[in-house]
C-alpha positions in Angstrom: 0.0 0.0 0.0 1.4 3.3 -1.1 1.8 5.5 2.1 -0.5 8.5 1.8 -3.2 5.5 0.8 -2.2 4.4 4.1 -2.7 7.9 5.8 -6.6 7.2 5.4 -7.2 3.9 6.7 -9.4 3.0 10.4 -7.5 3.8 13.4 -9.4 1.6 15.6 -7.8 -1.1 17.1 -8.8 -3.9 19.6 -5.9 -5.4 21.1 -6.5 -9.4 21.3 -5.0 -10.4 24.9 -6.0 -13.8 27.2 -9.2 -14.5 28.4 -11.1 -11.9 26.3 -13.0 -14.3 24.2 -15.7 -12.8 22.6 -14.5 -9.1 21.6 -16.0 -6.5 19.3 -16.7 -7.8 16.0 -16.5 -5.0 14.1 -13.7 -3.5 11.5 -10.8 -4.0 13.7 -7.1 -4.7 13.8 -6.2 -7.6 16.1 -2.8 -8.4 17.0 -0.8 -10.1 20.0 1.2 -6.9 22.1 3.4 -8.2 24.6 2.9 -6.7 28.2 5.3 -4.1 29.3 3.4 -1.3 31.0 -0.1 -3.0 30.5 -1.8 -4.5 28.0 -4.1 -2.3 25.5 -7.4 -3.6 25.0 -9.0 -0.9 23.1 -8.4 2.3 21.5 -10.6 4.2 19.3 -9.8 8.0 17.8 -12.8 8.3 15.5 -10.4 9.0 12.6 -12.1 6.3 10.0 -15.2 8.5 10.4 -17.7 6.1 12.1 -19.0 4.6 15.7 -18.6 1.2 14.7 -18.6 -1.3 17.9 -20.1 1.5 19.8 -23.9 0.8 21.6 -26.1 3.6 22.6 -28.6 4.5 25.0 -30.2 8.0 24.5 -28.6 10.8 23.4 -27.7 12.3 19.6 -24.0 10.3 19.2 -22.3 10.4 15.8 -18.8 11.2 15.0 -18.4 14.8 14.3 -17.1 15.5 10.1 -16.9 19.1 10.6 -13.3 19.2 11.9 -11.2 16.8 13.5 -12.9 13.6 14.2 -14.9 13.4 17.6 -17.8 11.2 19.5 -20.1 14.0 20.1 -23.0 14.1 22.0 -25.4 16.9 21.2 -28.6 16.8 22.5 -29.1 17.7 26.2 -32.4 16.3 26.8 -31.6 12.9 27.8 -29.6 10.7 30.0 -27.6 9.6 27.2 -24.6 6.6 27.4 -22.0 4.3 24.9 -20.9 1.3 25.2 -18.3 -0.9 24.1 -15.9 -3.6 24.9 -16.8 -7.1 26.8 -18.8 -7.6 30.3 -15.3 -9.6 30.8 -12.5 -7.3 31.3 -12.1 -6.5 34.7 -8.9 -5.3 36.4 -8.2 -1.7 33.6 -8.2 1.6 33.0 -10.4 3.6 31.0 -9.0 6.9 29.4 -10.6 9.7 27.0 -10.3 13.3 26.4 -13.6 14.4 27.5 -14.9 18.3 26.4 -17.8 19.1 27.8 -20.5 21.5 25.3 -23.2 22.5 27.6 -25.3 21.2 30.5 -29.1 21.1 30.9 -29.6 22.0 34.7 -28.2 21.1 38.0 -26.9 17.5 39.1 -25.4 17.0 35.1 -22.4 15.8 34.3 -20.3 14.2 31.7 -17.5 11.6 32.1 -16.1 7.9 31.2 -17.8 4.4 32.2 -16.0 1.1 33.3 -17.2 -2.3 34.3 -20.9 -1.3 32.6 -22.7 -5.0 32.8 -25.6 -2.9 30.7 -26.6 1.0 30.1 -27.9 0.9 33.9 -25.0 -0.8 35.7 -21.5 0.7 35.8 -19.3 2.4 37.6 -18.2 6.4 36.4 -15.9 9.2 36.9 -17.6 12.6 36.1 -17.3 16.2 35.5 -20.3 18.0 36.8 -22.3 20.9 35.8 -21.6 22.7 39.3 -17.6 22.4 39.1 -16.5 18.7 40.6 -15.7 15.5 39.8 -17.5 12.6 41.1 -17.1 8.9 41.2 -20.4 7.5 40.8 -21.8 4.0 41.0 -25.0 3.5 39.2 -26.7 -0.1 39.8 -30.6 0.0 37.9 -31.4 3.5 39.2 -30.6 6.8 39.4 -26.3 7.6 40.0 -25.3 7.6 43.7 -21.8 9.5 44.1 -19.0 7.3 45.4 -16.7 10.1 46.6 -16.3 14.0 45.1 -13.1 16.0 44.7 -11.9 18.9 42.9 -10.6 19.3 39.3 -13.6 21.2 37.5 -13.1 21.5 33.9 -15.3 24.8 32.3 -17.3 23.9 29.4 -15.8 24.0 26.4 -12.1 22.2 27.8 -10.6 19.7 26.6 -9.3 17.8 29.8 -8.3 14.0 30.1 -10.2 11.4 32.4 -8.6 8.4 33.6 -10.8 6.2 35.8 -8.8 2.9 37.3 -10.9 0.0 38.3 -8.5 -2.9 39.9 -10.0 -5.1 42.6 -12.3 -3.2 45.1 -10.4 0.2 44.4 -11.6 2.9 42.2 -9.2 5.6 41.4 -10.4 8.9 39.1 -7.6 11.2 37.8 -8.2 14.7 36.1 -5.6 15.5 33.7 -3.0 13.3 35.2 -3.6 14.2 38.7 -5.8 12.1 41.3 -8.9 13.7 42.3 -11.6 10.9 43.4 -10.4 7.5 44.9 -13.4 5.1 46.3 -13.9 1.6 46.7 -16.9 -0.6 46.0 -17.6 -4.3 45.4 -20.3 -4.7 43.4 -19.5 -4.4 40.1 -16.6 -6.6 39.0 -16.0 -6.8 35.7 -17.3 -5.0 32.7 -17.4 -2.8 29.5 -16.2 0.6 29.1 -18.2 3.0 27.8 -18.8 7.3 27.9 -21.7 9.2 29.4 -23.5 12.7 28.8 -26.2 12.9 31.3 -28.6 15.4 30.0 -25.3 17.5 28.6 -23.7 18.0 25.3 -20.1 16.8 24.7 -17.3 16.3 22.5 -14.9 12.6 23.2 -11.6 11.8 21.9 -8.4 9.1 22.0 -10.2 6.4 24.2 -8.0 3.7 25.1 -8.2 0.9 27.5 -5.4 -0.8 29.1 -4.9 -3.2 32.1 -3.7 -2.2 34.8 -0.6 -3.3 36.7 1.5 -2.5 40.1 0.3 0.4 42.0 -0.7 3.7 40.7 0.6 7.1 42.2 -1.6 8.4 44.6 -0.7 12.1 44.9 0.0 15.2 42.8 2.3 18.2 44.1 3.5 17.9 47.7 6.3 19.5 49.9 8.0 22.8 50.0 10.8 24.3 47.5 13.8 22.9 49.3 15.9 20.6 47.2 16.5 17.4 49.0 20.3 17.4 50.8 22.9 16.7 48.1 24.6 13.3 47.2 27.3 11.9 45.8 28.1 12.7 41.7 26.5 10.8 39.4 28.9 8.5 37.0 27.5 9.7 33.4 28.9 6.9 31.9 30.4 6.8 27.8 29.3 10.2 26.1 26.3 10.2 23.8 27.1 9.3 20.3 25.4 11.2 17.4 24.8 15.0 17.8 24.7 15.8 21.2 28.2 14.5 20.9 29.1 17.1 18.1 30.8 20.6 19.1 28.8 23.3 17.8 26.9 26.4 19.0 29.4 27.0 21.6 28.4 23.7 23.6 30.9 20.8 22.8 29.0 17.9 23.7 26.5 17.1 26.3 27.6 16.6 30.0 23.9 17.4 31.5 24.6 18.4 35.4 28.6 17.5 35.1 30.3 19.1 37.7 26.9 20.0 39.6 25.8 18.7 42.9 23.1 15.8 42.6 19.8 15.6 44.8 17.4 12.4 44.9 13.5 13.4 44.4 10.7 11.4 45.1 7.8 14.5 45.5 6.3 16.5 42.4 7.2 20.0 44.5 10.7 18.3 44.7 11.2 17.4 41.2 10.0 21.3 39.8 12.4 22.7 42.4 15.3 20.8 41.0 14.8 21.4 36.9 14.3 24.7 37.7 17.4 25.5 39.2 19.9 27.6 37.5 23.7 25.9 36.7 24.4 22.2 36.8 22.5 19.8 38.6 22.3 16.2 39.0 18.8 15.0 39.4 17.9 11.5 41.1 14.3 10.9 40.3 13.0 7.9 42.8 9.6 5.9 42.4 6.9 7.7 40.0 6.2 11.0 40.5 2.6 12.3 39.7 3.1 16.4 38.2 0.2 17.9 37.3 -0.3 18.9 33.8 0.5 19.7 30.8 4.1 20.5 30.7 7.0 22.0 32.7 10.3 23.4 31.8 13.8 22.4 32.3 16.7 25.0 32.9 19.9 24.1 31.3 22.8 22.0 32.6 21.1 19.6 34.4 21.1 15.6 34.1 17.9 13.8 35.1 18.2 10.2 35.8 15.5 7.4 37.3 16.8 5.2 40.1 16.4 1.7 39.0 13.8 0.4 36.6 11.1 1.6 37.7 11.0 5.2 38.2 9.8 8.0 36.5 6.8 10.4 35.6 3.2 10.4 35.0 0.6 12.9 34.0 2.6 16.3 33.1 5.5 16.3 31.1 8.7 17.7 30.7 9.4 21.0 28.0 13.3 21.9 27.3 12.8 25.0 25.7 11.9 28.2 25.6 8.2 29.8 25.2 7.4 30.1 21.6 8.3 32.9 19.7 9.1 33.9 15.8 13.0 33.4 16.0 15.1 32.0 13.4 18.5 32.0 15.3 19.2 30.6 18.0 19.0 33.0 21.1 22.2 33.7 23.6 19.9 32.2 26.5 18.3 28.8 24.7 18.1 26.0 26.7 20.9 23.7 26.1 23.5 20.9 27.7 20.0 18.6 29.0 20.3 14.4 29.9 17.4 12.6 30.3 18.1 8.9 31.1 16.7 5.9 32.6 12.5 7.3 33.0 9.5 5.9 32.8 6.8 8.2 31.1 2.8 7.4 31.8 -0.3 8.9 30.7 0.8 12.8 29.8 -1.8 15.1 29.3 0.5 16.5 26.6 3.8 15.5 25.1 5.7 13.4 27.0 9.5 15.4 25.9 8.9 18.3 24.2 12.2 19.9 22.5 11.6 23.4 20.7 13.1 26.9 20.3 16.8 26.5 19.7 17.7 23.9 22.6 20.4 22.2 21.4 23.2 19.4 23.0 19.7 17.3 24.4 20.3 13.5 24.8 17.6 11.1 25.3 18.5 7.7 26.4 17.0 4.6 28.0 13.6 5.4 28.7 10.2 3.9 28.7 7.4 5.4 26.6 4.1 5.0 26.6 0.1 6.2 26.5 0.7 9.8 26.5 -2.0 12.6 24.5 0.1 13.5 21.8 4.2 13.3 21.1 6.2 11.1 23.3 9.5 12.8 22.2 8.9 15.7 20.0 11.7 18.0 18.2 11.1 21.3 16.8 11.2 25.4 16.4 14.8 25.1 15.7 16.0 22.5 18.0 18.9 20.7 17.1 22.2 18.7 18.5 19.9 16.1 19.9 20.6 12.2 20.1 17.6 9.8 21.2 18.9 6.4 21.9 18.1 3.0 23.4 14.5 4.3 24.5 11.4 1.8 24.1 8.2 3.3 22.9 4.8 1.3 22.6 1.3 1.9 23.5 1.0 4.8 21.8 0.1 6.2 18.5 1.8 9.9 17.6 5.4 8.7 18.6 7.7 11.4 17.4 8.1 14.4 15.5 10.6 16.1 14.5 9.6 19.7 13.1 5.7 20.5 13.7 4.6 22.6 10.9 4.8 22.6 7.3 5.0 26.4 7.2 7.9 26.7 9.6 11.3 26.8 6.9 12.2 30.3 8.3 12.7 28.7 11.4 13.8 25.0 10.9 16.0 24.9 8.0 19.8 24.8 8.6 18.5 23.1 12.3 16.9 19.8 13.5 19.9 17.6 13.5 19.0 14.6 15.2 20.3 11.1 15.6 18.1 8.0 16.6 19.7 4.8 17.5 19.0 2.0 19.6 15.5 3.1 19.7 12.9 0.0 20.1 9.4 1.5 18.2 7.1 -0.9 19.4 3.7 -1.3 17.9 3.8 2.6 17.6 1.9 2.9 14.0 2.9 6.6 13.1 5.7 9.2 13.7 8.4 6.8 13.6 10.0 9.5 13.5 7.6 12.2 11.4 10.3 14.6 9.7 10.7 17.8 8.3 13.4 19.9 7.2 16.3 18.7 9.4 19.0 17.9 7.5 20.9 15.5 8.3 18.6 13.5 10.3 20.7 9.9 11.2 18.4 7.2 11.6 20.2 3.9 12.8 20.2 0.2 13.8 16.9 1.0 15.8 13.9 -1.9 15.7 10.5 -0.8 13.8 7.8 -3.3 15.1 4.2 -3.8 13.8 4.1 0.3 12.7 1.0 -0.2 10.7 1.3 3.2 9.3 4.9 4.2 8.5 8.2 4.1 9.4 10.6 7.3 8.9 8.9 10.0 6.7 11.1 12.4 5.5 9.4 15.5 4.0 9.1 18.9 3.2 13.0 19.1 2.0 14.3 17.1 4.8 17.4 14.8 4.4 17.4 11.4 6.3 19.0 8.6 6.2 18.2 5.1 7.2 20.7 2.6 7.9 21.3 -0.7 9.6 17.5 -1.1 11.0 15.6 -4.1 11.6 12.0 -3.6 10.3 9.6 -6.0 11.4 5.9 -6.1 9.7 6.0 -2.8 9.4 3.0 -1.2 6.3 5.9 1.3 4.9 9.2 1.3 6.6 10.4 4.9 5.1 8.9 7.3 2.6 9.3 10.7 1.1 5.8 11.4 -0.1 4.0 10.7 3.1 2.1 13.7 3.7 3.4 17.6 2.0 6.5 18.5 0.2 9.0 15.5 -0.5 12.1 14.9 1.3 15.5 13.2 0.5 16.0 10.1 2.0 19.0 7.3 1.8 18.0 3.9 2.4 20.9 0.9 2.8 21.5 -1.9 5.3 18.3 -2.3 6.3 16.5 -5.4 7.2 13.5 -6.0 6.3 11.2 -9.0 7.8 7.6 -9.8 6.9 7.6 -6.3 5.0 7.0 -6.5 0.7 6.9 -3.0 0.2 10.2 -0.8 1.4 8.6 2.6 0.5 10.3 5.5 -1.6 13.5 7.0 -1.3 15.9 9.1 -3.2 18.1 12.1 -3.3 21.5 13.1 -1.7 21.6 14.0 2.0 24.7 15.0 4.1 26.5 12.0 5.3 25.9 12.0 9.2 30.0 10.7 9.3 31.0 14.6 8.2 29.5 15.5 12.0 30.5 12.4 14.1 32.1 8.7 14.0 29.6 6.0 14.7 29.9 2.5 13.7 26.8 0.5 12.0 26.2 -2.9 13.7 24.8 -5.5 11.5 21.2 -5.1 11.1 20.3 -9.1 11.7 21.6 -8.5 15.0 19.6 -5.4 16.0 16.1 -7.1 16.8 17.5 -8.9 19.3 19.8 -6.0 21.0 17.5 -3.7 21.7 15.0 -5.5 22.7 17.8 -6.5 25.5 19.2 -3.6 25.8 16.5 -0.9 25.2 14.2 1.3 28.0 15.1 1.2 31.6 16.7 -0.3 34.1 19.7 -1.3 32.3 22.1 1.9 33.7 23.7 1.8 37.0 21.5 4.6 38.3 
């Protein structure tokens, strides 16, 4: 299939995992994932144009055509619920971006179902009409509220609802952040499913995922004293790629080298630290809940997770500065940043964000997965930046690199970026999405089930793609993806279970003019990085 064919095709999937016999039986994808965070079961963003596998119970529910494609709800003159799923999944999570349109009186609300046995029986975490969030329980009658909390969210806003269901315990979190926690035996297991009680609304990017170890159960605590200080971290070999290259008056990346280091386990903690001026050594322990969308990180500083499983859910981290119409790179851009060694869950927004002339960024050993929209973004004249050895999955917009077709002023003559190492698991699109970096290095990183494309290199860009192992993968690189061709070199690649390659063509700077690197052979990468790749494999 030529790729901008494949641009246009469903983007529903139902994830086939044990024990849930009897699934949807409509136009779906089904394929085996592999646990790592959790196990997807459903997601659904309405891009094919059509409710299919959805049930309804009052209400005026269609997928909206008059923009980007939503589940709306627009009448507000009925108790009105969807439905989908199997009464048989029990211990998960149920996510969607929820925008409430209007309300029709007091004691309204708008929200996201779990464990619904029918249209009368389910378990829900709502927004209300008079500012709160409730967990409800509603079992052949009328809601009864579980617990209420804060976290309103004014018509009109998007915000993302997460409610948990695992055992007796019901958790509800407002854009990342835990606002309602109840518990309650009597539903068990169940379908997932959104509601609109006598309200208008808007839904978006549902997904469904087991649930496994113990959520965070806090946002923002503590004061804005750093922890005491500890010894220096060991940073290990340098980077290799361009945050190894000497340029822009940085030679290299050495993050917090030379800097004291603190350990943070608190979200008031963690914001202290990345906002300090000069070098700093950050030791992030267990998973810290931020609130959302996205915080920024000062220059100079290295932040590392202790062991395998630590890391950061619900906001994000920005290494930038604010927007602006630049084209060169200003005397006080954010530069010299490590981030190693993190888990990343649920963000309400990108998970790394890189943008306005941060250079010398590495990105190394981390775990990726069910964030709202880029997982590791690059763009606004960022450039100097390595990603390596991280594991992405459970997620579809995986990365970009440059955000807009209409930004050349800005981007060209920037965006160099290296991936290696990188293990791009089941993530169908964005793998990465590229435009006008030039020379973008893409090499001996693992493409997996991307049912969408590998590397597309547009709108004048330069890539090339060496030494990868493509697995399955619907087009593994292209230059007439989407807008403006790119140039792309293709060579050394593997490719298993894939008939189609995709286009290429063009000269592109040779990455070797910037930096040594040495291509391993590409048989050999599947099984690297799948060893070798995310967390927990760093002496941190």
């Amino acid at each position: 299939m030529h790729a901008n064919q494949s641009r246009g095709r469903p983007r529903w999937r139902l994830v086939a995992v044990a024990g849930a016999a009897g699934m949807l039986a409509a136009a779906a994808i089904t394929v085996a994932m592999p646990a790592a965070f959790a196990d997807t079961l459903l997601t659904d963003n309405f891009e094919d144009g059509n409710s299919s596998g959805w049930s309804t119970s009052g209400g005026s529910w269609a997928v909206a055509t008059d923009g980007s494609r939503v589940y709306r709800q627009s009448g507000q003159s009925s108790d009105a619920r969807t439905l989908t799923g199997t009464t048989s999944w029990s211990d998960y999570a149920v996510q969607a971006r929820v925008k409430p349109t209007g309300f029709n009186g007091a004691n309204r609300h708008v929200g996201v179902i779990a464990r619904a046995q029918s249209s009368s029986r389910y378990y829900a975490l709502v927004v209300t009409s008079t500012g709160g969030v409730q967990l409800v329980k509603r079992d052949g009658s009328a809601p009864v509220a579980l617990a209420s909390g804060s976290g309103a969210v004014p018509v009109n806003t998007w915000a993302t609802l997460r409610l948990e269901a695992t055992g007796s315990t019901l958790r509800g979190y407002v854009n990342g952040s835990l606002s309602v926690q109840a518990t309650d035996s009597v539903l068990s297991a169940g379908r997932v499913g959104l509601a609109a009680s006598y309200a208008s609304a808007s839904f978006d990017d549902v997904e469904v995922a087991t649930v496994t170890g113990t959520p965070p159960t806090g946002g923002p605590t503590g004061g804005p004293t750093l922890p005491p200080t500890g010894p220096p971290l060991d940073p290990g070999a340098p980077p290799i790629g361009f945050a190894g290259v000497f340029a822009l008056g940085q030679n290299g990346t050495t993050g917090g080298a030379g800097g004291p280091t603190v350990t943070v386990s608190t979200a008031a903690d963690f914001l202290t630290a990345i906002s300090q001026p000069g070098p700093l050594n950050i030791r992030v322990q267990g998973m810290i809940a931020l609130p959302g969308p996205m915080h920024d990180v000062m220059s100079d500083k290295t932040i590392v997770g202790v062991g395998a499983s630590s890391g950061i859910t619900g906001g994000g981290l920005n290494i930038g500065l604010p927007v602006s119409d630049a084209t060169s790179p200003p005397a006080n851009a954010i530069h010299n940043v490590i981030v190693r060694n993190l888990n990343f869950r649920n963000t309400v927004d990108d998970a790394i964000n890189v943008q306005m002339f941060s250079h010398h960024i590495w990105i190394d050993h981390n775990d990726l997965s069910a964030g709202y929209d880029g997982l590791i973004d690059v763009k606004r004249g960022a450039s100097y930046v390595t990603v390596s050895w991280n594991h992405t999955h459970h997620h579809t917009k995986n990365m970009l690199l440059g955000h807009d077709d209409s930004n050349a002023a800005q981007d060209t003559g920037y965006l160099k970026v290296t991936y290696h190492h990188n293990w791009f698991d089941r993530t169908p699109q964005r793998n990465p999405r590229v435009r006008f970096g030039d020379p973008v290095h893409v090499f001996n990183n693992y493409f997996v089930y991307n049912t969408d494309v590998g590397v597309a290199c547009q709108m004048n860009s330069g890539c090339v793609v060496e030494g990868n192992y493509f697995e399955d993968v619907e087009v593994p690189w292209s230059i007439s993806y989407s807008g403006t061709r790119g140039r792309l070199v293709a060579r050394n690649n593997v490719l298993a279970g894939t008939s189609e390659p995709g286009d290429s063509g063009g000269s592109v700077t040779e990455p070797s003019s910037y930096y040594s690197y040495t291509v391993a052979d590409p048989n050999s990468i599947r099984a690297t990085v799948m060893a070798g790749s995310g967390t927990g494999k760093l002496p941190f």
